[in-house]
C-alpha positions in Angstrom: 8.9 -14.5 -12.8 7.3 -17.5 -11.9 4.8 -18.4 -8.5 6.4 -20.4 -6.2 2.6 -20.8 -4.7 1.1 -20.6 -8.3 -1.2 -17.8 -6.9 -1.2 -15.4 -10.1 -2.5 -18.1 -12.4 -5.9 -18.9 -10.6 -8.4 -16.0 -10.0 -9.8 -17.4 -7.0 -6.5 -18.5 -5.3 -5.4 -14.7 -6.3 -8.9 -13.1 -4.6 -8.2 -15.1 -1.3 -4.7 -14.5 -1.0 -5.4 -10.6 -1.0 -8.5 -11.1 1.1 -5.9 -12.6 3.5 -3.7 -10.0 2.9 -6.5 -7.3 3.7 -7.5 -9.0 7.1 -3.8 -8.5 8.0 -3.4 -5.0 6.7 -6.9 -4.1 9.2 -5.5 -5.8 12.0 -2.4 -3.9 11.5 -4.2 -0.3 10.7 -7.6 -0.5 11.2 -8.9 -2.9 13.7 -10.2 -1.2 16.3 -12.3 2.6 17.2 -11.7 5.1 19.7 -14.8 5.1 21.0 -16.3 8.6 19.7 -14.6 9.2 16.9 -14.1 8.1 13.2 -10.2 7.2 14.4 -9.2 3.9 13.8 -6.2 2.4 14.4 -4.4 -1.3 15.1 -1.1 -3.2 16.1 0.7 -0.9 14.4 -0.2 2.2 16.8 0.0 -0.3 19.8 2.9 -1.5 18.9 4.6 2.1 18.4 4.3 2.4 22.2 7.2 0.7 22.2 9.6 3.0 20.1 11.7 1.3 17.8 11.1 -2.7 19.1 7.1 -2.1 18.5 7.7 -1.4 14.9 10.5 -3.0 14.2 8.2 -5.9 14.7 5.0 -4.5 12.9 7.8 -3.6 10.0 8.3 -7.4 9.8 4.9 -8.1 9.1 4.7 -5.6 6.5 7.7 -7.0 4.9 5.6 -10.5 4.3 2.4 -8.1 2.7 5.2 -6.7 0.1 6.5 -10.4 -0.2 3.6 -11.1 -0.9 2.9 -8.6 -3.1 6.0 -9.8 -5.2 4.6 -13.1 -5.3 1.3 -11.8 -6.8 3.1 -9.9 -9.5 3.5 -6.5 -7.9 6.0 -4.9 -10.5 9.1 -3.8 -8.9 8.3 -0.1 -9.2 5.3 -0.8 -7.1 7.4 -2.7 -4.3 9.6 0.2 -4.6 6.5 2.3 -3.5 5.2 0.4 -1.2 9.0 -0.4 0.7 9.0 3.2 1.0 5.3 3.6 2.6 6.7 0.8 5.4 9.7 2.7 5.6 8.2 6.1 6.2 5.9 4.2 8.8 8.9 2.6 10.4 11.0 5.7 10.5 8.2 8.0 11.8 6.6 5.6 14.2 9.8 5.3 16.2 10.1 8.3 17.5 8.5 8.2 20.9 5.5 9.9 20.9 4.8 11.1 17.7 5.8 8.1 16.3 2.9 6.5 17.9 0.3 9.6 16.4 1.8 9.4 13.2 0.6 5.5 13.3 -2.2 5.8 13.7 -3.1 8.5 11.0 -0.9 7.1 8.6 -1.8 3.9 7.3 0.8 1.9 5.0 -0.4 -1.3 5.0 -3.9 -0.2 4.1 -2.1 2.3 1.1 -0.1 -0.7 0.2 -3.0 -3.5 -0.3 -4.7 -0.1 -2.2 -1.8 0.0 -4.8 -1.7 -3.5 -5.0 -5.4 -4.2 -6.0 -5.5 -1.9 -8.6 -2.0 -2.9 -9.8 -3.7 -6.1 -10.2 -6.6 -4.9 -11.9 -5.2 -2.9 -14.8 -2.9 -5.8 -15.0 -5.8 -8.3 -15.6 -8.5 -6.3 -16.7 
């Protein structure tokens, strides 16, 4: 399987890429602190305020982190896992209420990006 965006070939186009990748996966999980605590939680938990339309939507964006993921050479047991972390967050965080708890103590996109970096590691290193 070859990269459309060349990405797997060049360390440093690699590193930003998941750097990238990262940024997203806070903004979606971890951006911001109750003030307080040690909770932390992003778009993802706002967004399930909104059962079913809020993460349809933050679903979407994970869908580009595991297309990503692909691109980057992410075997397809791994995007199996990872599918079924955003789909565990999806079906969990739309059910109102709890779905919006469960969002913000489970964190797929951060488990995701953690499975991918050291998929990436063993397979270069």
């Amino acid at each position: 399987m070859t990269s459309s965006l060349e990405g797997r070939s060049d360390p440093a186009t690699r590193d930003e890429r998941l750097a990238r990748l990262e940024r997203l996966a806070d903004l979606l999980d971890t951006r911001w602190r109750i003030p307080g605590t040690g909770i932390r939680f992003g778009l993802d938990g706002l967004a399930s305020i909104l059962p079913l339309v809020g993460d349809t939507a933050t679903a979407c964006v994970s869908a580009y982190i595991l297309w990503q993921a692909a691109d980057l050479g992410a075997s397809k047991p791994l995007l199996l896992r990872m599918a079924a972390n955003v789909g565990l967050d999806w079906t969990a965080g739309s059910v109102p209420l709890v779905g919006t708890i469960f969002d913000v103590g489970f964190k797929a996109n951060q488990i995701n990006l953690r499975l991918l970096r050291r998929h990436l590691e063993r397979q270069n290193g």
